[in-house]
KOLPAZA-998336 format. One record per residue: residue number from 1; chain; z negated, x, y negated of N, C-alpha, C, CB in turn. Coordinates in nm, 2 decimals. Glycine has a CB too. Layout:
N
{paza NUM; A; {Z; X; Y}; {Z; X; Y}; {Z; X; Y}; {Z; X; Y}}
...
END
This chain:
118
{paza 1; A; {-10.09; 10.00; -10.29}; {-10.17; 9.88; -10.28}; {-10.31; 9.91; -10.32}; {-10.16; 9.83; -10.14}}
{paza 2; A; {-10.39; 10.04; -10.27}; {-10.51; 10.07; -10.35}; {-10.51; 10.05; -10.47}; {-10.56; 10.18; -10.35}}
{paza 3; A; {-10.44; 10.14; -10.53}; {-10.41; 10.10; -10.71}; {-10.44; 9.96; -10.75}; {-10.24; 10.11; -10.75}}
{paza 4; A; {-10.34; 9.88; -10.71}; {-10.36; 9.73; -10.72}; {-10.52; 9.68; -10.71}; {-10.26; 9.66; -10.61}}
{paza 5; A; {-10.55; 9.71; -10.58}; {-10.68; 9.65; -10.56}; {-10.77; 9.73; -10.64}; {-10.72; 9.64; -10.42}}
{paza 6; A; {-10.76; 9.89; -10.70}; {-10.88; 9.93; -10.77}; {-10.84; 9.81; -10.92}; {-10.88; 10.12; -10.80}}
{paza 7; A; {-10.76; 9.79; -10.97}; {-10.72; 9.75; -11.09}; {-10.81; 9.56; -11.05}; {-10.52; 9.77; -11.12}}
{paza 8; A; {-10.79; 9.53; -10.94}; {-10.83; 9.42; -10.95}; {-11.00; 9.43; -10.94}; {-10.76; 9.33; -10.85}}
{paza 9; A; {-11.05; 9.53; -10.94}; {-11.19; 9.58; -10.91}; {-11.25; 9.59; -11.08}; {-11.19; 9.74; -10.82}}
{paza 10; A; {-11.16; 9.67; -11.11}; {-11.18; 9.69; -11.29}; {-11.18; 9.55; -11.38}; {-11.02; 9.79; -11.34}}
{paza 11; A; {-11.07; 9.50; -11.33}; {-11.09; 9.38; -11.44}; {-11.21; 9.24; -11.41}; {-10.94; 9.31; -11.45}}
{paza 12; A; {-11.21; 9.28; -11.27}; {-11.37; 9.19; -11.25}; {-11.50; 9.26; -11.33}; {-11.42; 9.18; -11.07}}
{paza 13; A; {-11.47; 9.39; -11.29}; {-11.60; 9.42; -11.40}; {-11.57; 9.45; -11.55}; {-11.68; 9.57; -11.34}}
{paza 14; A; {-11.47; 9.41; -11.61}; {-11.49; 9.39; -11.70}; {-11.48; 9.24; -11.75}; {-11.43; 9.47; -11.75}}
{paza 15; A; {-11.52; 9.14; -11.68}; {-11.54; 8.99; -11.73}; {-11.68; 9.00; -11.67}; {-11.42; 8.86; -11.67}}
{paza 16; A; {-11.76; 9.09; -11.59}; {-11.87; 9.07; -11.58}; {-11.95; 9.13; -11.72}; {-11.90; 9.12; -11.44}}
{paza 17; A; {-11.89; 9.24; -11.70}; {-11.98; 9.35; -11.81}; {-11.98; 9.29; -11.93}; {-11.91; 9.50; -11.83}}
{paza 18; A; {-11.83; 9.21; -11.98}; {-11.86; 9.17; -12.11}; {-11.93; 9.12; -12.22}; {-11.83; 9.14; -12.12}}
{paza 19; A; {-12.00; 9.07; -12.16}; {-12.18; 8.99; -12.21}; {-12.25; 9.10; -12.26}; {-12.31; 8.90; -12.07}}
{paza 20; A; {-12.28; 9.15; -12.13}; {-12.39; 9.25; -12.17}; {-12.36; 9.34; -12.28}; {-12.44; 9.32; -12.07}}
{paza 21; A; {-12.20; 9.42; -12.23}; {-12.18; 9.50; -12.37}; {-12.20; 9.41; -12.52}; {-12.00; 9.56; -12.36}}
{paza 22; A; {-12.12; 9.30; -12.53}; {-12.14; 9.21; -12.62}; {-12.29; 9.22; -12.71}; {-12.12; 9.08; -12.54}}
{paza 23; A; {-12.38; 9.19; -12.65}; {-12.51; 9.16; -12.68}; {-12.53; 9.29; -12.71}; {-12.61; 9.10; -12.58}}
{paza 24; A; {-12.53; 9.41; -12.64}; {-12.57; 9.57; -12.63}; {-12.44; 9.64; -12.80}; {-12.50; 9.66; -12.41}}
{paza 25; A; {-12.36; 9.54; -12.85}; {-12.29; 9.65; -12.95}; {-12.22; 9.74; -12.91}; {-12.37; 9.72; -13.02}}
{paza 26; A; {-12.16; 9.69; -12.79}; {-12.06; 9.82; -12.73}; {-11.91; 9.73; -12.74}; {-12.11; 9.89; -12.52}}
{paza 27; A; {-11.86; 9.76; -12.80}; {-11.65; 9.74; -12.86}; {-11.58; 9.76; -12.76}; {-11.57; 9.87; -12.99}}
{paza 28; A; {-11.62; 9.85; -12.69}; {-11.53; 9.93; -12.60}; {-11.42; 9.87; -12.46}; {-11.64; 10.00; -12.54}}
{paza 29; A; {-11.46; 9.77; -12.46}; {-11.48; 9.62; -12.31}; {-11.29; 9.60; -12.38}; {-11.68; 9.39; -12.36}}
{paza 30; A; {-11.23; 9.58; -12.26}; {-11.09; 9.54; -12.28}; {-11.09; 9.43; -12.32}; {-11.01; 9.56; -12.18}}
{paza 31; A; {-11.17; 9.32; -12.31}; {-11.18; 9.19; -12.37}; {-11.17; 9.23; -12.51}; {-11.29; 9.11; -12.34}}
{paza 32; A; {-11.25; 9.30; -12.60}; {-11.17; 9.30; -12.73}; {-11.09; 9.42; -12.77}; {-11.26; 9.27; -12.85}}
{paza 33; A; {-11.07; 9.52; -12.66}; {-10.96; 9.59; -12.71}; {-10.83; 9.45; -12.74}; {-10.91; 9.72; -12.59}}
{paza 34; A; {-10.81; 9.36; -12.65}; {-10.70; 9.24; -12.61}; {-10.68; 9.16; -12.78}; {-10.78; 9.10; -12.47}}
{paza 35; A; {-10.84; 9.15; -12.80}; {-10.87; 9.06; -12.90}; {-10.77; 9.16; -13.04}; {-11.07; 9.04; -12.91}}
{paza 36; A; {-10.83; 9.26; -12.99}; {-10.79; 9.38; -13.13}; {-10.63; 9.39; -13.15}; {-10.86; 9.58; -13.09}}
{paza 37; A; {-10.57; 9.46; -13.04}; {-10.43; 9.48; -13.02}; {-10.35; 9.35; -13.02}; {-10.41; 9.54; -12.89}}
{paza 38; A; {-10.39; 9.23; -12.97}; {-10.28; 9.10; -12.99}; {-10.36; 9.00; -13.10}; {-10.25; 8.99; -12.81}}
{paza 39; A; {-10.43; 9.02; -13.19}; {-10.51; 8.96; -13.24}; {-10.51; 8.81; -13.22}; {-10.49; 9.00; -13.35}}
{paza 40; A; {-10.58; 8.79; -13.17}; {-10.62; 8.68; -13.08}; {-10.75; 8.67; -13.06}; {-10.56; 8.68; -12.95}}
{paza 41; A; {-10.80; 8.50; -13.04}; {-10.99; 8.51; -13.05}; {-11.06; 8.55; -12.93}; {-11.07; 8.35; -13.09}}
{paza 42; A; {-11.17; 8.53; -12.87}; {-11.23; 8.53; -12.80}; {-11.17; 8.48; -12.64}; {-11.32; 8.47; -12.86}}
{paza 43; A; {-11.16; 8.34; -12.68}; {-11.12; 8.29; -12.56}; {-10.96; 8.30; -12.48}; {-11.17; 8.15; -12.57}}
{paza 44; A; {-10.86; 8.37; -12.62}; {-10.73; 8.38; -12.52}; {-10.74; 8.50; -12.49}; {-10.59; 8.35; -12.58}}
{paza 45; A; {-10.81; 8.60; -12.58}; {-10.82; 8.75; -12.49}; {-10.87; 8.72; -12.37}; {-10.92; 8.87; -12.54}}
{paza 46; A; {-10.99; 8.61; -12.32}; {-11.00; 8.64; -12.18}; {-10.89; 8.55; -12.08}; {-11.15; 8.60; -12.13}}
{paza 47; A; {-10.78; 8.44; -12.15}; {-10.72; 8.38; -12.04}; {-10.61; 8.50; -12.05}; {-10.68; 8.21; -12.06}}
{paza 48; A; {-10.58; 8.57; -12.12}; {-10.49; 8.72; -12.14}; {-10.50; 8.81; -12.01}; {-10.54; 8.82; -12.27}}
{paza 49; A; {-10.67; 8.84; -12.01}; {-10.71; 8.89; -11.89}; {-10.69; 8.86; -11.76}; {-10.81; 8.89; -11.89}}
{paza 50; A; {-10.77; 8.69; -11.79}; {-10.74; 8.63; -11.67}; {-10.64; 8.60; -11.60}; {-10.77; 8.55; -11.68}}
{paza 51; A; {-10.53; 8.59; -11.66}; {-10.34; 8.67; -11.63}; {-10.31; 8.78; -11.59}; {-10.25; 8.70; -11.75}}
{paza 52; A; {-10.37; 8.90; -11.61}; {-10.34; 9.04; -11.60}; {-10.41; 9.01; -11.45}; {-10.40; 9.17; -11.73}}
{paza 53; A; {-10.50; 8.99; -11.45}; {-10.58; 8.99; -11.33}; {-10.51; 8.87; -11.19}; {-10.75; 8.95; -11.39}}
{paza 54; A; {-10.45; 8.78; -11.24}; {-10.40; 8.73; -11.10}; {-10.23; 8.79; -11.11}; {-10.41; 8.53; -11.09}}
{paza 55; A; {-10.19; 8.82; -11.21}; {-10.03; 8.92; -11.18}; {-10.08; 9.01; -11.10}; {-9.94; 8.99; -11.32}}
{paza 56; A; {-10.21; 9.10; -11.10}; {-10.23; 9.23; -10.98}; {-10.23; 9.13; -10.86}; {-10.40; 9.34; -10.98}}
{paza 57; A; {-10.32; 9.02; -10.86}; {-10.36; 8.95; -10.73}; {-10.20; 8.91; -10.66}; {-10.46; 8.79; -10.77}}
{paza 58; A; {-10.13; 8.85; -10.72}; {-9.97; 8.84; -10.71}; {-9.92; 8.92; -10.65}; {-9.90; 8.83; -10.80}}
{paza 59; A; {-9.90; 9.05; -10.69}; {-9.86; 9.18; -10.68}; {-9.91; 9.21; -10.57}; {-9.89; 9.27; -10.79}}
{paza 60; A; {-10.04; 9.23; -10.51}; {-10.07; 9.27; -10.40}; {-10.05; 9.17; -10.27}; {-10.20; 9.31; -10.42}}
{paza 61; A; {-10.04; 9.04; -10.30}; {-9.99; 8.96; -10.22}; {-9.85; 8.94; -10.17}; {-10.03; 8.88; -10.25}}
{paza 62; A; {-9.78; 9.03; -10.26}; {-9.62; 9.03; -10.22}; {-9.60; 9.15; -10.17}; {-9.51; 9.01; -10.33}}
{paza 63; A; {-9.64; 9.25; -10.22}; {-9.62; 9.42; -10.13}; {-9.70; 9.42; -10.03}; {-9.67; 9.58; -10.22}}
{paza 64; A; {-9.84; 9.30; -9.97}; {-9.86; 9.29; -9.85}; {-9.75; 9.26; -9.76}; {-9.95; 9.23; -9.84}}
{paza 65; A; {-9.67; 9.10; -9.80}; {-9.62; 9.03; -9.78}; {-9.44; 9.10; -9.70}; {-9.64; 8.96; -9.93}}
{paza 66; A; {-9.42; 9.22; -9.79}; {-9.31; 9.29; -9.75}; {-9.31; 9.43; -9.66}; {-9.25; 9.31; -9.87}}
{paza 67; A; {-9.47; 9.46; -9.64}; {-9.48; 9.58; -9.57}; {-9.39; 9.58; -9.47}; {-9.59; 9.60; -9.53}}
{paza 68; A; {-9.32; 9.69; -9.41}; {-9.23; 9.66; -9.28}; {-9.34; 9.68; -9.15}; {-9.09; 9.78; -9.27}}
{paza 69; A; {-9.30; 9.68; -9.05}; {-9.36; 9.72; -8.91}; {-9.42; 9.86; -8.88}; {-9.26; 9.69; -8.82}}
{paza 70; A; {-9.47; 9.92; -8.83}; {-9.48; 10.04; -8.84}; {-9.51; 10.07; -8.66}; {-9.60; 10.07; -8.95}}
{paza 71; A; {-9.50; 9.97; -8.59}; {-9.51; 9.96; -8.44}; {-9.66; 9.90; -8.44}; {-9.50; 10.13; -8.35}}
{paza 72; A; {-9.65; 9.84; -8.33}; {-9.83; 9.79; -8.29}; {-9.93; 9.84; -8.34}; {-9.88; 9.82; -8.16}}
{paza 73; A; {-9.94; 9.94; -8.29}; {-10.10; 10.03; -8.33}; {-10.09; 10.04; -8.46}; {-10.13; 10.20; -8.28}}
{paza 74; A; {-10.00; 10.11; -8.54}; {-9.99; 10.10; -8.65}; {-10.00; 9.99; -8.76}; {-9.91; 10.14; -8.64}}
{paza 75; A; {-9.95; 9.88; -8.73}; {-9.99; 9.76; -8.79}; {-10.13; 9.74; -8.81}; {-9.93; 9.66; -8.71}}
{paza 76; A; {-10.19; 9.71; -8.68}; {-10.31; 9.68; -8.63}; {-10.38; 9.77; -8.74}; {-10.33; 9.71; -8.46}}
{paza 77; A; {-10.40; 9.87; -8.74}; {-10.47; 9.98; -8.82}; {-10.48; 9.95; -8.96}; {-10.41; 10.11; -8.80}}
{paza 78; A; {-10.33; 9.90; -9.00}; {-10.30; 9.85; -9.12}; {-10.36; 9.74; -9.15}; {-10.18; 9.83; -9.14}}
{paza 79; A; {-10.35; 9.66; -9.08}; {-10.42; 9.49; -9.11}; {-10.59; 9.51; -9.12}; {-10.39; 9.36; -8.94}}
{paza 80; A; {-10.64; 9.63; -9.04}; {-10.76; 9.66; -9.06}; {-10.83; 9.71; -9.22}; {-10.78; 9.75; -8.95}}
{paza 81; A; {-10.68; 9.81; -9.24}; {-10.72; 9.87; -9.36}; {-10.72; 9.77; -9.50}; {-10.62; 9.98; -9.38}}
{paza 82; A; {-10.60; 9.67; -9.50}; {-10.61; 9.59; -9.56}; {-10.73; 9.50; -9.54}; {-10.51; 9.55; -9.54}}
{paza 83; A; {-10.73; 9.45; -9.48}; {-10.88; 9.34; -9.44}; {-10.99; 9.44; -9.53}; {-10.94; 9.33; -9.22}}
{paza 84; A; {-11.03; 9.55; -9.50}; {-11.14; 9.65; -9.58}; {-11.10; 9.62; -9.75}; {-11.10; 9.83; -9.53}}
{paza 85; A; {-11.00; 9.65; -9.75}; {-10.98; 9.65; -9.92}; {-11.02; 9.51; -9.99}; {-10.81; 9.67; -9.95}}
{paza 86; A; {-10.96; 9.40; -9.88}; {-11.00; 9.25; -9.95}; {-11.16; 9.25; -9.98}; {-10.96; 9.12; -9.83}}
{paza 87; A; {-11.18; 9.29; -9.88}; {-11.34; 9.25; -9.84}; {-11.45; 9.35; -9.96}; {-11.37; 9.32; -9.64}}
{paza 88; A; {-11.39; 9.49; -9.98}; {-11.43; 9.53; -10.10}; {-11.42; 9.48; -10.25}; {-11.39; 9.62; -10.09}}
{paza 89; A; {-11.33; 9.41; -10.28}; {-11.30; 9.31; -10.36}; {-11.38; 9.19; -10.34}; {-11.15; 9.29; -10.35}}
{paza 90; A; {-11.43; 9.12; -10.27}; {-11.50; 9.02; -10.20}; {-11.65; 9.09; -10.28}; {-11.48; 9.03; -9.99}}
{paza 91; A; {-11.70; 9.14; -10.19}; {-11.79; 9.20; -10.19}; {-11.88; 9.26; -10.32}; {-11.76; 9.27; -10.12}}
{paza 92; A; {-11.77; 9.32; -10.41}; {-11.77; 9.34; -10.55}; {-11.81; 9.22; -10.58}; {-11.65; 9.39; -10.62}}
{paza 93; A; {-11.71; 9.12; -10.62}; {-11.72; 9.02; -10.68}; {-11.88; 8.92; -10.68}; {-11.59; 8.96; -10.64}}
{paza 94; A; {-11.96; 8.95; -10.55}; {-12.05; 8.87; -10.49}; {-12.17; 8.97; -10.51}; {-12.01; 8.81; -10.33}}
{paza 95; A; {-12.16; 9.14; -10.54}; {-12.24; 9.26; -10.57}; {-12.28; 9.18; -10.74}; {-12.14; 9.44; -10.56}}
{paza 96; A; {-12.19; 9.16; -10.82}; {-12.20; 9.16; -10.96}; {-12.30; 9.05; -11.01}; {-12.06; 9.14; -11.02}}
{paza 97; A; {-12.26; 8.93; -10.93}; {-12.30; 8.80; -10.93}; {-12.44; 8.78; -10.89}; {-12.21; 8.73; -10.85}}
{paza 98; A; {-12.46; 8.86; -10.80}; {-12.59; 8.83; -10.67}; {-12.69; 8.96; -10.78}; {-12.53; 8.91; -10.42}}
{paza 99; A; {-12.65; 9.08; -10.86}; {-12.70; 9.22; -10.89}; {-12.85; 9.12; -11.00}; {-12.55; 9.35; -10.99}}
{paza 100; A; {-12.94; 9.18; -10.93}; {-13.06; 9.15; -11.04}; {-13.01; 9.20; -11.22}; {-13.21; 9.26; -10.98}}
{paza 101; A; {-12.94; 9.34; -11.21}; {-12.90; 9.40; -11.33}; {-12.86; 9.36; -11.40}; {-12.85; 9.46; -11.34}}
{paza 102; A; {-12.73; 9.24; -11.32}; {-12.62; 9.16; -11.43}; {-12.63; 9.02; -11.42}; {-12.46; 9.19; -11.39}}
{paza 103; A; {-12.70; 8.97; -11.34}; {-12.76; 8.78; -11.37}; {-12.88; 8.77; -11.30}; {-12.66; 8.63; -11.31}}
{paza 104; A; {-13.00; 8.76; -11.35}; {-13.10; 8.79; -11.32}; {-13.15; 8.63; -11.23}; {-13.18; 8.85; -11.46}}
{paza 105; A; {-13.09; 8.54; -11.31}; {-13.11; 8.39; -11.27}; {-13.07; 8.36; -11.14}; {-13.03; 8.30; -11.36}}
{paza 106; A; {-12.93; 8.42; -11.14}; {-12.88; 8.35; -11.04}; {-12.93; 8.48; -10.87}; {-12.68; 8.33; -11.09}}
{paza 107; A; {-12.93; 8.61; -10.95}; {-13.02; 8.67; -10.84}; {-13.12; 8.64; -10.80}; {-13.05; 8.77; -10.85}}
{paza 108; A; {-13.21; 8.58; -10.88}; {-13.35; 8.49; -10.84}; {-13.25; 8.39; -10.73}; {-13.44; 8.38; -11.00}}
{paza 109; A; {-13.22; 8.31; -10.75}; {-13.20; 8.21; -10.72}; {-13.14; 8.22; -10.51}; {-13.09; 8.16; -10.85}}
{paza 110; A; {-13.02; 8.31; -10.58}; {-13.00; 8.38; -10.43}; {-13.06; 8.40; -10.32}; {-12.99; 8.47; -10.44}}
{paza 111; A; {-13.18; 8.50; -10.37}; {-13.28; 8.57; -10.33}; {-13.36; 8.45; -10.22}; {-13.36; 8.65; -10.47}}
{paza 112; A; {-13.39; 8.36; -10.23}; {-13.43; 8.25; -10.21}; {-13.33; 8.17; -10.09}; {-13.45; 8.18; -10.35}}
{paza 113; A; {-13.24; 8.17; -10.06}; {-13.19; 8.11; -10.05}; {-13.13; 8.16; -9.90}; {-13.13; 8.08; -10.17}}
{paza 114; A; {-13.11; 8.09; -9.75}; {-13.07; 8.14; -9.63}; {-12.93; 8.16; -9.60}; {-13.13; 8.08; -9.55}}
{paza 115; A; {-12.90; 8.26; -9.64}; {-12.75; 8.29; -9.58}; {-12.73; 8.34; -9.47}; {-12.68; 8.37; -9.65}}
{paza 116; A; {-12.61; 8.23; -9.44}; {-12.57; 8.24; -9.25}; {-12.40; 8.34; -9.24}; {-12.53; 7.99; -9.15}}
{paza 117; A; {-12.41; 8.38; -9.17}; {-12.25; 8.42; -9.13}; {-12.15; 8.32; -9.05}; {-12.26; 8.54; -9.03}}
{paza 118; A; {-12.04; 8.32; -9.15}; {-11.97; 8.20; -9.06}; {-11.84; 8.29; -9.00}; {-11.92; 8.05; -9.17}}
END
């Protein structure tokens, strides 16, 4: 299940990164390896992605889905560990978005702005 969730880590940063490599002259970004290998334009390499990336989301939602019991404590520990992994995924996704480095606009904007814990 790490696996899964590092892979769903990877392909968020590569729909973040892709701009910037884009603009920067860097090929390298699995968005056009996709483009390259299935020759296809711009925008189905990313709904390509955007596929690859909810079949992991899928994937991790059914091998959660089937874990067996492992007794109380054990569970418990598990639902914790799990909960951590989501939340790293979470967290990523809201690190990339919020990062002065990678949207400068909307980190302005953020930055400004009072966030509560719900």
């Amino acid at each position: 299940m790490y696996g899964i969730n590092d892979d769903q880590g990877d392909h968020l940063n590569i729909f973040v990164c892709f701009q910037k490599e884009q603009s920067d002259g860097d090929y390298q970004n699995l968005v056009f390896c996709i483009m390259h290998e299935r020759d296809v334009g711009l925008q189905e390499a990313i709904n390509i992605l955007t596929e690859m990336l909810n079949q992991r989301v899928n994937d991790y939602i059914k091998l959660k889905s089937e874990l067996p019991s492992f007794g109380t404590d054990v569970d418990a520990e598990l639902q914790r560990y799990l909960h951590a992994l989501e939340n790293f995924v979470q967290g990523t996704v809201l690190w990339y978005y919020l990062s002065p480095s990678k949207y400068r606009y909307i980190a302005f904007l953020a930055a400004n702005l009072t966030w509560s814990i719900v």
